[in-house]
Each structure stands twice: as structure tokens, then as C-alpha cells.
GUNU-148098 format. One record per residue (C-alpha): residue number from 1; residue in three letters; x, y, z. Coordinates in pm, 1 decimal. Last residue first. Layout:
  pos  code         X         Y         Z
  NUM   ALA         X         Y         Z
...
***
This chain:
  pos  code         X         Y         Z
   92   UNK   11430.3   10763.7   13663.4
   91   UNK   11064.8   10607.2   13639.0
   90   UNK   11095.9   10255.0   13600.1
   89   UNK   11307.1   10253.6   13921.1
   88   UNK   11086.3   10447.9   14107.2
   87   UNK   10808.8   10168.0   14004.2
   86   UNK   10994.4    9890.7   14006.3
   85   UNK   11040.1   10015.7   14423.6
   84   UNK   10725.8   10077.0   14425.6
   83   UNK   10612.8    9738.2   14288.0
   82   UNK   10839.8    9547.4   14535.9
   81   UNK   10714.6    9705.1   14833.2
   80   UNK   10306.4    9591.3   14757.5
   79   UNK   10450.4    9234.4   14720.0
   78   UNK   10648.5    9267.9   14990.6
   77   UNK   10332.4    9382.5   15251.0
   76   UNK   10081.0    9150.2   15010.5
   75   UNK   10318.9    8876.2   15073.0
   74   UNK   10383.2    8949.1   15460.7
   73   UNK   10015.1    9025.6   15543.2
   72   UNK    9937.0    8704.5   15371.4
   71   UNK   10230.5    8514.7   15582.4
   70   UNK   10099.2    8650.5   15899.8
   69   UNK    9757.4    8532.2   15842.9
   68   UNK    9910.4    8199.1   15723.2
   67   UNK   10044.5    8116.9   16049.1
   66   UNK   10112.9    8364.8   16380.6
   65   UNK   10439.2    8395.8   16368.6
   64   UNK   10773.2    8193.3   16496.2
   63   UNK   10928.1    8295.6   16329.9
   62   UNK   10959.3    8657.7   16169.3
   61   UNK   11081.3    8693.7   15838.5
   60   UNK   11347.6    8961.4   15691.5
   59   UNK   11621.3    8870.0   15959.5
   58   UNK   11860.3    9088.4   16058.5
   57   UNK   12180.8    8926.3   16180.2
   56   UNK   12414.9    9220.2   16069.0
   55   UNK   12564.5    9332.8   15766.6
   54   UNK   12430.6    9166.1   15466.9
   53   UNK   12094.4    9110.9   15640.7
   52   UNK   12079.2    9513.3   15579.5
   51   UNK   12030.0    9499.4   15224.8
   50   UNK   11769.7    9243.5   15235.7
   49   UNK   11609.4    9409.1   15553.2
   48   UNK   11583.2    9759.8   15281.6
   47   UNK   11377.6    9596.5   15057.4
   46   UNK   11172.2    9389.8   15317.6
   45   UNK   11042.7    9718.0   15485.3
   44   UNK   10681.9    9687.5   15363.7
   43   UNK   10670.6    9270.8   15389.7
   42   UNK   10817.8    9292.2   15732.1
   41   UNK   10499.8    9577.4   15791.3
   40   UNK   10237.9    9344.2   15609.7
   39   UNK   10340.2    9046.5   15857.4
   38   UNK   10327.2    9246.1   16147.4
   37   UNK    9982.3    9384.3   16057.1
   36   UNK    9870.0    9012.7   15987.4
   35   UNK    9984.7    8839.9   16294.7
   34   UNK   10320.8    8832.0   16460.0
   33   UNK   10323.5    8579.5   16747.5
   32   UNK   10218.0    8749.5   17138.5
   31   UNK   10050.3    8428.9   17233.6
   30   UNK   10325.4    8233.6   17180.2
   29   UNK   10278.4    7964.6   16868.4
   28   UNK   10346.6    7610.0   16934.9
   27   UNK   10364.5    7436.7   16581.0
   26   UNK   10661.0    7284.4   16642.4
   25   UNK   10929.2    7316.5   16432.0
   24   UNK   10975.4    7127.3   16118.1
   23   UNK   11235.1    6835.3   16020.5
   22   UNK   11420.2    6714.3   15759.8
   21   UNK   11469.5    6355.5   15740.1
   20   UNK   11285.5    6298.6   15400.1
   19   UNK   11467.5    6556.9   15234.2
   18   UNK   11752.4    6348.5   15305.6
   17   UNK   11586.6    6030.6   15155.8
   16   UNK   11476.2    6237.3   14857.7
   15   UNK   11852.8    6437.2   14804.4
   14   UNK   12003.9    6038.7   14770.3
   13   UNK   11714.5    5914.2   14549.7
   12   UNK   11835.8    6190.1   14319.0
   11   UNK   12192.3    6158.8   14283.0
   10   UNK   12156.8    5755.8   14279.1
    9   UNK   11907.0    5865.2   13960.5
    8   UNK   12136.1    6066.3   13799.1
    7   UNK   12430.2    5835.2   13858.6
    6   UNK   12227.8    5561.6   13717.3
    5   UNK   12121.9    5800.8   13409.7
    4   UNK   12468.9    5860.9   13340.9
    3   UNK   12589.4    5532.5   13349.9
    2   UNK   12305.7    5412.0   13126.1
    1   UNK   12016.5    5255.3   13119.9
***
């Protein structure tokens, strides 16, 4: 093995263990969390949050939300966002 590869492998084994300690929140969710609709609006406006996160503390994601249901209505939302805006784009 050599020098390189040891290095490379330290390097790695060192970002595992501290992956290792990373922690999640809790999964308490408020009864008032995002759900689906929420989700599909963030996704909707997520365009213009990007550009706006630049310049204030906007944040393009709500947490905490309601789970996966949010995060469908979010990825369909952006998804759905994103091929307009290719769309204009592709078209002027």
C-alpha cells in the first residue's frame, strides 16, 4: 500500500467516524407542521427563495414539517417550478 492510499484511507475513516457523531432532531412534530399543500407551495416559490436566501435569512425548506407528505408536496412543488422556469428559458 502506499503512502497515498494510507492517507486516503486515514482521510476517509476520519469523515466516517464524524459522520458517525452527527445527530438528528427529534422527531416531535407540532400539530400545526407543514403538510403536503405547504410543501407543494415552498416547492412552487423555491426559484425565487434561492435568490432571496442571498439577502436575508429565508429559508427554502420548512422544519420542522410534517414528514414525507411534506417532502412529496415539496418535490413535485420544485420539481413542477423548475420545468417552467426551463421552459421560459427554452423559449426566449
Amino acid at each position: 500500500m502506499t503512502r497515498l492510499d494510507k492517507k486516503s484511507l486515514l482521510v476517509f475513516t476520519l469523515i466516517v467516524v464524524l459522520a458517525g457523531c452527527a445527530t438528528q432532531p427529534v422527531n416531535e412534530y407540532p400539530a400545526d407542521a407543514p403538510g403536503f399543500f405547504s410543501g407543494l407551495w415552498h416547492g412552487l416559490v423555491l426559484p425565487i427563495s434561492i435568490v432571496f436566501s442571498f439577502f436575508g435569512e429565508i429559508r427554502i425548506y420548512a422544519f420542522p414539517n410534517s414528514g414525507w407528505f411534506y417532502d412529496l408536496g415539496f418535490v413535485i412543488g420544485a420539481g413542477f417550478s423548475i420545468l417552467m422556469t426551463l421552459a421560459v428559458v427554452a423559449e426566449s
